[in-house]
Phi, psi and omega in degrees: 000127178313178162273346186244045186209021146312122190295141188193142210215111164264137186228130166224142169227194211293359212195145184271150164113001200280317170132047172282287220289339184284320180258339146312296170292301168291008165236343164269022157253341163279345150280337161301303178328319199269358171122355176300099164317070183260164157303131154237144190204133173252151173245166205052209204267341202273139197273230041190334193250343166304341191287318178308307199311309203288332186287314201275005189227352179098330197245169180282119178289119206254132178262139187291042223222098173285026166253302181285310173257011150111133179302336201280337172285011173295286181331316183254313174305314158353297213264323168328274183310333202231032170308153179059002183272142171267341184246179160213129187244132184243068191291136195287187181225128189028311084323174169276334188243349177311098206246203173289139202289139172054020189223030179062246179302310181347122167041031169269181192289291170306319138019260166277013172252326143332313186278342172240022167061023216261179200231150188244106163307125163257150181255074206251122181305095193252014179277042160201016198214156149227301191287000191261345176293008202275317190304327184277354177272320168309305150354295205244007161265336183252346162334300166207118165330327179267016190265188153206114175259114194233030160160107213274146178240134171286106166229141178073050162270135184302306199217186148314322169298321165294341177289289173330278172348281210306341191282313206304271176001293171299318169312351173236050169246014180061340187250117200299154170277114169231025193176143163229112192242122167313105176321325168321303217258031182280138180276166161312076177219119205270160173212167179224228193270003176250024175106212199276177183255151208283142167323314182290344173283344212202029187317325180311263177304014189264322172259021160264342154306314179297330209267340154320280167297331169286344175280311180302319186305320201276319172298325178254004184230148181277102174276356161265345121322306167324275201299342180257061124240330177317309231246343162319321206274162205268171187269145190291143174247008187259152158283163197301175164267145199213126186276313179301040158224014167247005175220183203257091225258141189309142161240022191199159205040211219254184193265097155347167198214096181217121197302151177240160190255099181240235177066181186295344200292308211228075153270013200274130106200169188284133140304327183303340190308306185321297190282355152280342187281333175254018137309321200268033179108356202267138133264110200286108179239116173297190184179151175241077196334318189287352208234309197266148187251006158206161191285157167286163185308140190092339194297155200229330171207171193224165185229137185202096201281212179250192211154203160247043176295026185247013209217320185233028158315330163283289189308335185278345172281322170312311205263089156305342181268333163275324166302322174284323177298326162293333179293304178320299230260351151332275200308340173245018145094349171319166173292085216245160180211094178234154199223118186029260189305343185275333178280339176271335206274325157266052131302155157324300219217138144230121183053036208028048164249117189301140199238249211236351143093031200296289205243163229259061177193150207239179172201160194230155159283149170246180185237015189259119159243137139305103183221148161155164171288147165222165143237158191231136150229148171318085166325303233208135150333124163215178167268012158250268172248188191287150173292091191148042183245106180306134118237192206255172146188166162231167178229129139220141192190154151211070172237175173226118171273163177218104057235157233257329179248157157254190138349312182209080182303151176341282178222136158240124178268153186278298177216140029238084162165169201226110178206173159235149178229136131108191208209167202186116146193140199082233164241011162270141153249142154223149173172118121041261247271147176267152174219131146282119178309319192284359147288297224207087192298307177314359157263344164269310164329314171301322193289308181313294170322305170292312163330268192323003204273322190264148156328185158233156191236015187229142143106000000 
């Protein structure tokens, strides 16, 4: 099999609540069960459901997002993440057409199943409809045309009888039935106020949840249909995506050392970072704010992405030892890259438990969420980037820092409203806004550069 002649599957349906992330995730643990390599890949930003993907399937749950990284980088992070698979499963975002808010298509689901030449499983919530479900499925198999709606899974079916309907129903609608899932048959996956709660808070029962779905996925879905419409699809003409080619890689002296902040706390981050940061010269060693009481030896920069540090605000305040050590390696001018929850953790305060005190500014939970696309550009030199550097980014949250800015902010955003964000000092950047790196490879670069520029302070 060629590299762009991966078998591949989107499964999306008309509404976010339908039941994507439950049958997505249970047929790419049922097909792993069964000896199978898959891929798992989501579309748009969110980390919390890539994380289920990575328990059921062994591989790094990878994101999809043509808003943030560009339509022409869909295709090749694709075939990047799904070397070597023999299947690839991709779960959509919220509708099949649903995009960037005033931007049409931009980065929906269908989007990128256009972009990945691939056939779109729908997910249709059928527990209040019978003969209609044939109409919404016509609906949205004839919507566009460049689409290839090439099959429906039946979820939240009531009874046999309900079952028996939708098929009756479903037979002159041109689109196969290919699954039927029981209301009966829900696994365990609790959510709170940012969506499900992350694997790394609750990993025991996260895998007995999968394991859950993969039994169910297997008893109500046809999976050998399923793979021979997967294994259908025409070959990719693009190339794979390559980190050592979007950054610069050190060629003399020793590999910086620069920590990533992981654990239950700060599970939010893109595989590619890791791997543009030790494309560009890094050795990347993780740590666990809640468990380690100092970065590892050596470290020269640091990285600390989002998460939930509002949910362990006592604990990320007990380990005083850790907290000071992050405070040294501020003060000492290494390089820090922090993203929300990492922008909340050197603050003074979260909800007033202290936290590592990098920056002159405290934060609360609110009942307000934040979600959305932004653009940016870099005001200033920093040590991710140089100024005038555009990117993409989302905000999702629902805390307040206060005051919102420093002296020499982050970022200024651009759309869809005109602020500064985030804070630039020494060599910390922090701010609210997520950036996918493999848009804009040279913020892992710049970071590393800078890293290798210093001694090490840690350890």
């Amino acid at each position: 099999m060629s590299t762009g002649a991966v078998p591949r599957l989107v499964i999306a349906a008309p509404s976010s609540g339908a039941g994507k992330t439950t049958v997505a995730t249970g047929l790419m643990a049922a097909f792993a069960e069964a000896g199978l390599a898959v891929s798992p890949h989501k579309v748009g930003p969110d980390y919390i459901d890539p994380g289920y993907h990575s328990l059921a399937t062994g591989r790094p749950g990878r994101n999809l997002d043509a808003y943030l990284c560009g339509p022409d980088r869909i295709a090749p992070l694709f075939l990047h993440g799904a070397a070597g698979a023999d299947l690839a499963v991709v779960e959509g975002v919220m509708g099949l057409f649903d995009g960037a808010s005033g931007m049409g298509e931009l980065s929906s689901t269908a989007q990128v199943a256009k972009l990945l030449r691939a056939p779109v499983v729908l997910v249709v919530d059928a527990s209040s409809q019978s003969r209609s479900v044939a109409a919404l499925v016509h609906g949205f198999a004839s919507w566009d045309p460049e689409v290839r709606l090439a099959g429906v899974i039946l979820n939240k079916v009531g009874s046999d009888r309900h079952e028996e309907l939708l098929r009756e129903a479903m037979g002159s609608s041109g689109v196969p039935v290919l699954g039927a899932l029981r209301r009966t048959q829900q696994a365990r996956t609790p959510s709170r106020h940012l969506g499900l709660v992350p694997v790394a808070e609750r990993r025991a029962e996260a895998v007995e949840s999968v394991r859950e779905l993969a039994a169910r996925v297997r008893e109500g879905c046809d999976l050998e249909a399923l793979l021979a419409l997967a294994r259908g699809v025409p070959e990719l003409p693009d190339a794979p995506w390559d980190p050592a080619a979007g950054v610069r890689a050190r060629t003399s002296g020793d590999r910086p050392l620069i920590a990533v902040a992981g654990g239950a706390a700060f599970t939010f981050s893109y595989a590619e970072h890791a791997e543009l940061l030790t494309a560009a010269g890094a050795e990347v060693v993780p740590f666990d704010p809640l468990r380690d009481e100092q970065l590892p030896p050596g470290t020269r920069g640091l990285v600390i992405g989002g998460g939930f540090p509002e949910v362990y605000a006592p604990d990320l305040s007990a380990n005083a030892p850790l907290r000071a050590a992050v405070a040294r390696l501020a003060a000492s001018g290494a390089p820090v890259s922090a993203e929300c929850a990492g922008l909340l953790y050197l603050s003074r305060s979260i909800d007033g438990k202290p936290m590592c005190g990098v920056l002159p500014a405290d934060a609360r939970m609110t009942e307000r969420l934040t979600l959305g696309y932004r653009e940016a550009v870099a005001l200033a030199d920093n040590a991710v980037a140089v100024a005038g550097t555009r990117v993409r980014g989302h905000e999702f949250h629902r805390t307040a820092l206060e005051p919102g800015a420093g002296a020499s902010p982050a970022w200024g955003m651009t759309h869809p409203e005109r602020r500064v964000e985030g804070f630039v000092s020494g060599g910390v950047h922090a701010s609210y806004l997520h950036v996918h790196w493999a848009a804009e490879p040279s913020l892992a670069g710049r970071l590393v550069e800078s890293a290798a520029a210093g001694a090490p302070v840690a350890g």
